[in-house]
Backbone as CSV, one residue per row, in Angstrom:
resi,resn,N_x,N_y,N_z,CA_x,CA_y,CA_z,C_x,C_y,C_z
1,UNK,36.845,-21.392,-46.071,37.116,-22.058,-44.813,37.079,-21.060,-43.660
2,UNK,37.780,-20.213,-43.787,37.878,-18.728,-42.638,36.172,-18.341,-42.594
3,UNK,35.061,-18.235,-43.567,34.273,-17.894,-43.415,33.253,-18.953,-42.402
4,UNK,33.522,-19.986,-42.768,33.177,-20.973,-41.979,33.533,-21.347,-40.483
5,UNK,34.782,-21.260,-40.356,34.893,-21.305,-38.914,34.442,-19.883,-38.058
6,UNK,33.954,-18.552,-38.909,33.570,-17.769,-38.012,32.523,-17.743,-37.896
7,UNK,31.297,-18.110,-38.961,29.868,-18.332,-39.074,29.611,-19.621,-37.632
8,UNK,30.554,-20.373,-37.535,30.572,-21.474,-36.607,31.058,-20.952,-34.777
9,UNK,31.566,-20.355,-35.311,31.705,-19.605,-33.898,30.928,-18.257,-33.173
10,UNK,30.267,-17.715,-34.323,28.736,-16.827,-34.112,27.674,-18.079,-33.603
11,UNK,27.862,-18.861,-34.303,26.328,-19.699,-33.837,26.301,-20.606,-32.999
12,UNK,27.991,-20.811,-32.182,28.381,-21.298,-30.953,27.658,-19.902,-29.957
13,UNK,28.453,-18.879,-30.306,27.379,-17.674,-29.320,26.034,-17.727,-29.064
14,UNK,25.824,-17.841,-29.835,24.496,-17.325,-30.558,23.593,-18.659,-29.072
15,UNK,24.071,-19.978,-30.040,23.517,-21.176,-29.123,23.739,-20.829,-27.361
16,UNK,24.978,-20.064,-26.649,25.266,-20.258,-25.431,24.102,-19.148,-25.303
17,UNK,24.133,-18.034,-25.448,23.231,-16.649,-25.035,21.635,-16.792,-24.987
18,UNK,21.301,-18.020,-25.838,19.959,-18.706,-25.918,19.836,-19.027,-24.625
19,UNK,20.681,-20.405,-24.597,20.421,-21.602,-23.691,20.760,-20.964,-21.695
20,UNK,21.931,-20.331,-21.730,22.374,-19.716,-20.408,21.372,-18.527,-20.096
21,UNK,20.801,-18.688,-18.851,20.373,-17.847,-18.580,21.379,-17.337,-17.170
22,UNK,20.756,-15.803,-16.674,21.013,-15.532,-15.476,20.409,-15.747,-14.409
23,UNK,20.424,-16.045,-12.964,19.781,-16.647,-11.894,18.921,-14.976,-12.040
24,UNK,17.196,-15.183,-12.029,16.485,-14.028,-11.357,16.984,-13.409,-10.086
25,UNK,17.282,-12.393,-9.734,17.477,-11.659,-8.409,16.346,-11.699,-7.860
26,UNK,16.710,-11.751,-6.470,15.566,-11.253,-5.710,15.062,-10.033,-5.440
27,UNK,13.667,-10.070,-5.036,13.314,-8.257,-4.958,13.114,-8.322,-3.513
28,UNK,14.110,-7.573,-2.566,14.413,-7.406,-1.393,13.149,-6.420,-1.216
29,UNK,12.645,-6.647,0.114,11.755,-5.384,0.771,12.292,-5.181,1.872
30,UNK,12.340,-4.263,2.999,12.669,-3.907,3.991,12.065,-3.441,5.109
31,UNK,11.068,-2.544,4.839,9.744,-1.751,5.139,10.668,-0.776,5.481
32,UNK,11.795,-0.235,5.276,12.183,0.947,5.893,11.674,1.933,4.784
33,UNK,11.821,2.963,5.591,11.395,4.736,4.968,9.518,4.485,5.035
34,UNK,8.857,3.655,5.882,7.707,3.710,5.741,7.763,3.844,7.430
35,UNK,6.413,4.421,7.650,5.500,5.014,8.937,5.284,4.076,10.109
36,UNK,5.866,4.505,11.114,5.411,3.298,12.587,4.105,3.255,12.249
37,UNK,2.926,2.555,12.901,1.635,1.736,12.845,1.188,2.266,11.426
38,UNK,1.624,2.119,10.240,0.952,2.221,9.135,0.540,0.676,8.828
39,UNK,-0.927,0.906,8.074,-1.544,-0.345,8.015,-0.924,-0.405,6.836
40,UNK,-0.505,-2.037,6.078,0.513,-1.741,4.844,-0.537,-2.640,3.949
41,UNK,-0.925,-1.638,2.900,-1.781,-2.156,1.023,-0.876,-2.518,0.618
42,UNK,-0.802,-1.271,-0.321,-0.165,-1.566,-1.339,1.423,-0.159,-1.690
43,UNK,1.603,-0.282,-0.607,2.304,0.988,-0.695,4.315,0.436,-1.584
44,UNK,4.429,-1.008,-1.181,5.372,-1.269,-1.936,4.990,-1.776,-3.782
45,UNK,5.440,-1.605,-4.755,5.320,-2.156,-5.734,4.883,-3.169,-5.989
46,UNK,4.174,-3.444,-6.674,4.023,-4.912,-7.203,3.640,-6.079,-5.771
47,UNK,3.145,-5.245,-4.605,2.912,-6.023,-3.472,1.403,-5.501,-3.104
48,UNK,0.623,-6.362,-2.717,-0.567,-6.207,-1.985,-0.600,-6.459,-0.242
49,UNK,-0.571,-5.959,0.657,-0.487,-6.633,1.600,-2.152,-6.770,2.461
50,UNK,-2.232,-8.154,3.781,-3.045,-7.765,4.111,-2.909,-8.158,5.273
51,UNK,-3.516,-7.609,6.222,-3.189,-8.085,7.825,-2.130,-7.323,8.277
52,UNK,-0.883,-6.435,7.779,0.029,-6.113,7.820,0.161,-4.252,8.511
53,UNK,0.663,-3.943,9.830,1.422,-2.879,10.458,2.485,-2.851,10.262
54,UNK,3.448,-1.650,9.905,4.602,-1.166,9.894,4.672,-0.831,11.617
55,UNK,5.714,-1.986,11.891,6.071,-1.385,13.846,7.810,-1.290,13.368
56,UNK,7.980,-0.031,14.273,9.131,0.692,14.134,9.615,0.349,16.077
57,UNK,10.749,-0.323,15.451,12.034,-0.751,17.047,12.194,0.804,18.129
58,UNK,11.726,0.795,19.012,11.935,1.353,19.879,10.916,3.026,19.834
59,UNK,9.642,2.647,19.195,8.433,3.197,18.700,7.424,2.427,19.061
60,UNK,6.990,1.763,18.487,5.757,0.853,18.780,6.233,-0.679,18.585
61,UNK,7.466,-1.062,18.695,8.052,-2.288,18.474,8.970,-2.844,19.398
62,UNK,8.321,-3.957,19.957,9.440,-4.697,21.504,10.397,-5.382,20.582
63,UNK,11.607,-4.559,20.257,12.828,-5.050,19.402,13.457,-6.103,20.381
64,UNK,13.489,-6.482,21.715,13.858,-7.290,22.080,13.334,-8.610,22.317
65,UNK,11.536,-9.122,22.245,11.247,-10.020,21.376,11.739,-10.381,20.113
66,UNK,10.689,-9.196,19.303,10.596,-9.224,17.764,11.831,-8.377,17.354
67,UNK,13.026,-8.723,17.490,13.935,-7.769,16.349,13.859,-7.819,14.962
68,UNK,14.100,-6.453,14.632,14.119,-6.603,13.004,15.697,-7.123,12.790
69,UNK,15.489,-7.961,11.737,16.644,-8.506,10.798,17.686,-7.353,10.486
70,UNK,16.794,-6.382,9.882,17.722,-5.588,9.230,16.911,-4.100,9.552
71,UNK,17.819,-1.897,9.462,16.830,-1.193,9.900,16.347,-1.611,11.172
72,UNK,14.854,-0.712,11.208,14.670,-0.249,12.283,12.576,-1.076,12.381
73,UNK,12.498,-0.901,11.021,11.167,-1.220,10.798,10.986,-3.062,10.247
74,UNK,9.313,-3.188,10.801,9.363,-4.491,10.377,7.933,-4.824,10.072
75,UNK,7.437,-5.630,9.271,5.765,-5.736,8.980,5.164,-7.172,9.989
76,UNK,4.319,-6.464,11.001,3.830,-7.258,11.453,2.109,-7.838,11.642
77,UNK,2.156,-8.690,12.057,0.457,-9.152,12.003,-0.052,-9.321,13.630
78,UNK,-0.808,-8.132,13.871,-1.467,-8.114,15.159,-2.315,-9.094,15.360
79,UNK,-3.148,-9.661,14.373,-4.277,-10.713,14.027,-3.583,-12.522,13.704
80,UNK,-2.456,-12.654,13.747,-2.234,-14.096,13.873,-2.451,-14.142,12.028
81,UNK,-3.024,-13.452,10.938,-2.964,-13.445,9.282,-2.117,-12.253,9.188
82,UNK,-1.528,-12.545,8.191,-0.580,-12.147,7.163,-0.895,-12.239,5.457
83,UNK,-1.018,-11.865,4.600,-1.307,-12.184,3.228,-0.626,-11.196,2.547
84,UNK,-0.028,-11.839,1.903,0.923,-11.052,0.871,1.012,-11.546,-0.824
85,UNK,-0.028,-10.762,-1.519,-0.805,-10.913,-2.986,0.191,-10.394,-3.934
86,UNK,0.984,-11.042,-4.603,1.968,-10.832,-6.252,1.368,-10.238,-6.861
87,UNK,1.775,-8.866,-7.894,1.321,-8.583,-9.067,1.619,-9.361,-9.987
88,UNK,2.773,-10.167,-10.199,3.454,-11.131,-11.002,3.315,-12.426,-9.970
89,UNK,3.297,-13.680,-11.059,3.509,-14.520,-10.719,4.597,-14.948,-9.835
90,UNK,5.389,-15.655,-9.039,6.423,-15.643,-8.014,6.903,-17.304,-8.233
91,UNK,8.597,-17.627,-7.906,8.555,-19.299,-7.639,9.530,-19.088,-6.675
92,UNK,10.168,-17.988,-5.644,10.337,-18.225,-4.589,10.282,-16.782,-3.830
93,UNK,9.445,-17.109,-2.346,9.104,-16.310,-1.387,10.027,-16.688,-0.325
94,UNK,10.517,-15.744,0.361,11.465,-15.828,1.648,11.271,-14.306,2.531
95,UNK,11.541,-14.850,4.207,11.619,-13.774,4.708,12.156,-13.817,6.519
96,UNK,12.227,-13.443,6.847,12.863,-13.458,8.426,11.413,-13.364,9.029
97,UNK,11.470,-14.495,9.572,9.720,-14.064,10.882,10.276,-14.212,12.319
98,UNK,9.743,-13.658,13.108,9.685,-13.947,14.767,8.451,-14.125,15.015
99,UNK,8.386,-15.047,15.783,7.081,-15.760,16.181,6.674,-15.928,17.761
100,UNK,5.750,-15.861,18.512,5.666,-16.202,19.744,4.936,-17.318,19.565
101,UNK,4.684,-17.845,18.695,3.627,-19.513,18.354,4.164,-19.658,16.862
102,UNK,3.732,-21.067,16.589,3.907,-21.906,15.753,3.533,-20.998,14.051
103,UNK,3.955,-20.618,13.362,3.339,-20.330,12.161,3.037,-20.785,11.133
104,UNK,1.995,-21.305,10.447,1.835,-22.090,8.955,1.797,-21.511,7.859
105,UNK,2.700,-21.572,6.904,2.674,-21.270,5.359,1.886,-22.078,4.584
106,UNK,1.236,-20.933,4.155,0.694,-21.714,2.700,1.059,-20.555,0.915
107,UNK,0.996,-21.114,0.399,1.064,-20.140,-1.210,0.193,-20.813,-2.174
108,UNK,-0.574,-19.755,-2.525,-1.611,-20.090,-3.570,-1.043,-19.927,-5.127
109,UNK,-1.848,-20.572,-6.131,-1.679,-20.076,-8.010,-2.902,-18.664,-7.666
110,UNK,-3.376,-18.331,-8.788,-3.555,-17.265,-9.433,-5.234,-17.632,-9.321
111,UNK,-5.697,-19.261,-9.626,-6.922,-19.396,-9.026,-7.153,-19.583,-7.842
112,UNK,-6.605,-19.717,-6.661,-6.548,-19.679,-5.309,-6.221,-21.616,-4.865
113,UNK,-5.726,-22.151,-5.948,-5.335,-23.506,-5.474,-3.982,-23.078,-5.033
114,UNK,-3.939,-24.538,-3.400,-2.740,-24.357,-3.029,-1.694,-24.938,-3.381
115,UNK,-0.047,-24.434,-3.693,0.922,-24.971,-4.017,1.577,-25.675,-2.869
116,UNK,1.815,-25.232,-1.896,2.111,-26.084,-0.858,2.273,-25.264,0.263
117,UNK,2.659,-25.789,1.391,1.987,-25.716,2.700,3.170,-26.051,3.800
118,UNK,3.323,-25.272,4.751,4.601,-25.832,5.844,4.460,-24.982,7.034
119,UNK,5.173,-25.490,8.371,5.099,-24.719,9.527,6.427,-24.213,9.747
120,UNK,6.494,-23.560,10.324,7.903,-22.983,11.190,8.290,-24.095,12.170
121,UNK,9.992,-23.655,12.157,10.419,-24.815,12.733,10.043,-25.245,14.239
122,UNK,10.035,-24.352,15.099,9.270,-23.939,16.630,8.248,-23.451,16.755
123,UNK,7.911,-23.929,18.230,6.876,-22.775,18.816,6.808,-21.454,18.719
124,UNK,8.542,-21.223,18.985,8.121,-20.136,19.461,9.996,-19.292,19.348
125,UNK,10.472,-18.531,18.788,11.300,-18.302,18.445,11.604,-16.182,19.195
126,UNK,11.317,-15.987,19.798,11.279,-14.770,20.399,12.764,-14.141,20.535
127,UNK,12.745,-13.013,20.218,14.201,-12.709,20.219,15.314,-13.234,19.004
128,UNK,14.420,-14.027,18.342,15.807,-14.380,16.940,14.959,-14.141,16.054
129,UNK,15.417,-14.249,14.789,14.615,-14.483,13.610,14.952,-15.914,13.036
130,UNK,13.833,-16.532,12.165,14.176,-17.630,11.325,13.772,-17.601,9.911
131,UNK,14.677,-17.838,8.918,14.826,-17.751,7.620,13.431,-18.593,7.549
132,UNK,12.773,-18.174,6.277,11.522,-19.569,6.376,11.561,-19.234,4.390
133,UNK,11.908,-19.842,3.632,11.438,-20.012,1.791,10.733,-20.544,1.379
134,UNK,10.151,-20.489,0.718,8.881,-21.507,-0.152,9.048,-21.040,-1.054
135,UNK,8.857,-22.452,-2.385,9.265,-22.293,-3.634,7.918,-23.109,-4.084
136,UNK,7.798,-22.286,-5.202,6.939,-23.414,-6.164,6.557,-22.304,-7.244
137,UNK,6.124,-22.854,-8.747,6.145,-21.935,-9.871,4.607,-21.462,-9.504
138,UNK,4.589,-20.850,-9.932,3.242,-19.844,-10.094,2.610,-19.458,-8.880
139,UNK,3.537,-18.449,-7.951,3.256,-18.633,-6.950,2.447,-17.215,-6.842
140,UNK,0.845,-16.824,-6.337,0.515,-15.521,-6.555,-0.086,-14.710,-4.847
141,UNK,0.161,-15.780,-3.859,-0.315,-15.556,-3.172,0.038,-16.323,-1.872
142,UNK,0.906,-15.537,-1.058,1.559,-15.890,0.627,0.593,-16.046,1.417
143,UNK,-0.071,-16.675,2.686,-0.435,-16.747,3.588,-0.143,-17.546,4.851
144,UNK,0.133,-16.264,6.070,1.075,-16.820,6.972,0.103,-16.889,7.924
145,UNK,-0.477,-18.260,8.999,-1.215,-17.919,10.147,-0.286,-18.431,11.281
146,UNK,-1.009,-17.548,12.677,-0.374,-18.013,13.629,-1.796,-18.126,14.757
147,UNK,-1.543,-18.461,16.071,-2.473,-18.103,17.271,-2.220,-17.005,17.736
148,UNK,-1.208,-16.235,17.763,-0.575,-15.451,18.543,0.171,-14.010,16.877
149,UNK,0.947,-13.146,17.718,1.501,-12.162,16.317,2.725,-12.735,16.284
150,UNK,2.598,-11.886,15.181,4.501,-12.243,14.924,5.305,-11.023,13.750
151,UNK,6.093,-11.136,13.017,6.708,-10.244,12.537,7.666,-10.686,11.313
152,UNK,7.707,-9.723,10.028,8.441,-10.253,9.387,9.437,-9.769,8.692
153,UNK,10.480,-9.181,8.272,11.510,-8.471,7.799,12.523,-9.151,6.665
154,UNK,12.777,-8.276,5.451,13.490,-8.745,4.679,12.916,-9.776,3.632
155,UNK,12.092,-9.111,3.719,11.254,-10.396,2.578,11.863,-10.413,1.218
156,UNK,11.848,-11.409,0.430,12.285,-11.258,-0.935,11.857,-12.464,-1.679
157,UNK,11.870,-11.718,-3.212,10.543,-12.435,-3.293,11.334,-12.706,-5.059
158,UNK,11.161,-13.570,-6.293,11.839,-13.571,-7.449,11.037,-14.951,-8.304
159,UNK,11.420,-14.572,-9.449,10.650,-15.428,-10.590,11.599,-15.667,-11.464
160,UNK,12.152,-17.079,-11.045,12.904,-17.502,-12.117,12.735,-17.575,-13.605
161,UNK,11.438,-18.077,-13.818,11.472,-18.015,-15.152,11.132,-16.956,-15.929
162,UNK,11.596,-15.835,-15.637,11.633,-14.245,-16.459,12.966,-14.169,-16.642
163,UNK,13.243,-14.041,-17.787,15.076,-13.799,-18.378,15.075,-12.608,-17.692
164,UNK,16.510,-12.772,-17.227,17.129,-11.526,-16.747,17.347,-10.386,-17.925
165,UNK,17.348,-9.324,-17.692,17.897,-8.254,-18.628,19.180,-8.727,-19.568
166,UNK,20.140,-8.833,-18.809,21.298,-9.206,-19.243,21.339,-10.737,-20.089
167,UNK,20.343,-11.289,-20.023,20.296,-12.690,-20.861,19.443,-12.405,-22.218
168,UNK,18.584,-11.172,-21.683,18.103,-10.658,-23.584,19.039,-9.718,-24.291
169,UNK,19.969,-9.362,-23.464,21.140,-8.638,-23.968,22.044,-9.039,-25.229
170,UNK,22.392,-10.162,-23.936,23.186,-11.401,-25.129,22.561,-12.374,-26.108
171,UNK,21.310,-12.262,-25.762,20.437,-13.320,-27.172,20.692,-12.299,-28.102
172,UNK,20.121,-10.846,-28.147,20.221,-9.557,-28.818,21.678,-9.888,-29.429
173,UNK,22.442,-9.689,-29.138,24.063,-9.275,-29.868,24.479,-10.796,-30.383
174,UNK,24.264,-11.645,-29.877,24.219,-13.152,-30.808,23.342,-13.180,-32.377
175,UNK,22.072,-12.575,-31.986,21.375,-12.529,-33.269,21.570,-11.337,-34.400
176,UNK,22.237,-10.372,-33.691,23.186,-9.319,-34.869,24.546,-9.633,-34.952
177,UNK,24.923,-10.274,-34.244,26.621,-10.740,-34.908,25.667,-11.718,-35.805
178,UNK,25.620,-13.021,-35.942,24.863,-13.623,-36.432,24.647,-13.414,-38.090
179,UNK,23.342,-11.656,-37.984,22.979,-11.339,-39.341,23.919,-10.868,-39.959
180,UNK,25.275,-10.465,-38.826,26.650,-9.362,-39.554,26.837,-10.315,-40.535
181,UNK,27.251,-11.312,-39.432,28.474,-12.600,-40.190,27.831,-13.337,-41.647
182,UNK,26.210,-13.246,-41.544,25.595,-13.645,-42.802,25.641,-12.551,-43.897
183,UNK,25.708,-11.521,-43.832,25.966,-9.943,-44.860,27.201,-10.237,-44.997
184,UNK,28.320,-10.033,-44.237,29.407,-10.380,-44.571,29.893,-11.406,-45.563
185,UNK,29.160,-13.132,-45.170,29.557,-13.708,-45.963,28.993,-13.669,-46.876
186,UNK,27.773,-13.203,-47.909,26.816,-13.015,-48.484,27.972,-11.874,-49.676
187,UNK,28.379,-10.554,-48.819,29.299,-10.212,-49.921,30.491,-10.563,-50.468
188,UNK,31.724,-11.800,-49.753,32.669,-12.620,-49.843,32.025,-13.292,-51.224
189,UNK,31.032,-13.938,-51.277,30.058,-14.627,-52.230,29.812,-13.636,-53.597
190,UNK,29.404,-12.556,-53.620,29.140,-12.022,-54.615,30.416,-11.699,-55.494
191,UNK,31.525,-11.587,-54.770,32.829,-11.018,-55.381,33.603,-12.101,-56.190
């Protein structure tokens, strides 16, 4: 009976460490520690950029239009495009923009079909920033247009459906308590 209610309470674990996952974090960018007018590739990880200057506040940046969110630096688009290419797949993009015109989102899959599509809430937002997210699974590819530039800071970017570290942790130690509790009872049995 004792062996039983603990084999039953391993595979109560066992079942939660499966099924629970952890919320993906986001992968914050900032553009800080990078170069006033640097044209920005690929200089962050796992990011492609295109259309994109590093303007630094009170350098080559009218911080009192376009303030950065956060720091000193911010990635902007002199050309009205923006494109920002995933090494990984993505299911939510977010970021602070300032805009002097209207801006349209779109996010592509991996074959260049679009997932969906939206504008900013105003014309024209100068001097603030506005949160703007887009979600959708398989997301491999941002594109922001405007008529006019604009600016964007704090981007962050995450893929829910990749287990967190800490959720293969606990599948891990569920499936060796698990084999303990079966050795264990396995020698209870032989005796």
């Amino acid at each position: 009976m004792r062996h039983q209610s603990r084999s039953v309470l391993l595979s109560t674990f066992l079942f939660i460490c499966f099924f629970i996952t952890v919320p993906a974090q986001a992968t914050p960018v900032t553009f800080e520690g990078l170069t006033d007018n640097l044209s920005l590739s690929n200089e962050i990880s796992g990011l492609t950029f295109s259309g994109a200057t590093v303007l630094t506040a009170g350098v080559s940046l009218n911080e009192f239009d376009f303030p950065p969110k956060s720091g000193d630096n911010v990635a902007a688009s002199l050309a009205g495009l923006l494109e920002i290419t995933f090494a990984d797949m993505m299911d939510t993009v977010s970021g602070y923009f300032t805009y002097a015109d209207s801006l349209t989102f779109s996010i592509y899959d991996t074959n260049g079909g679009l997932l969906a599509s939206s504008q900013s809430a105003g014309v024209s937002n100068l001097g603030s920033n506005e949160l703007i997210t887009l979600s959708s699974q398989g997301i491999a590819l941002l594109r922001i247009n405007s008529n006019s530039n604009f600016t964007l800071d704090d981007l962050s970017y995450s893929n829910a459906s990749v287990p967190e570290p800490a959720t293969i942790l606990l599948f891990a130690i569920g499936v060796i308590g698990l084999g303990v509790s079966r050795l264990t009872q396995n020698r209870f049995n032989l005796r």
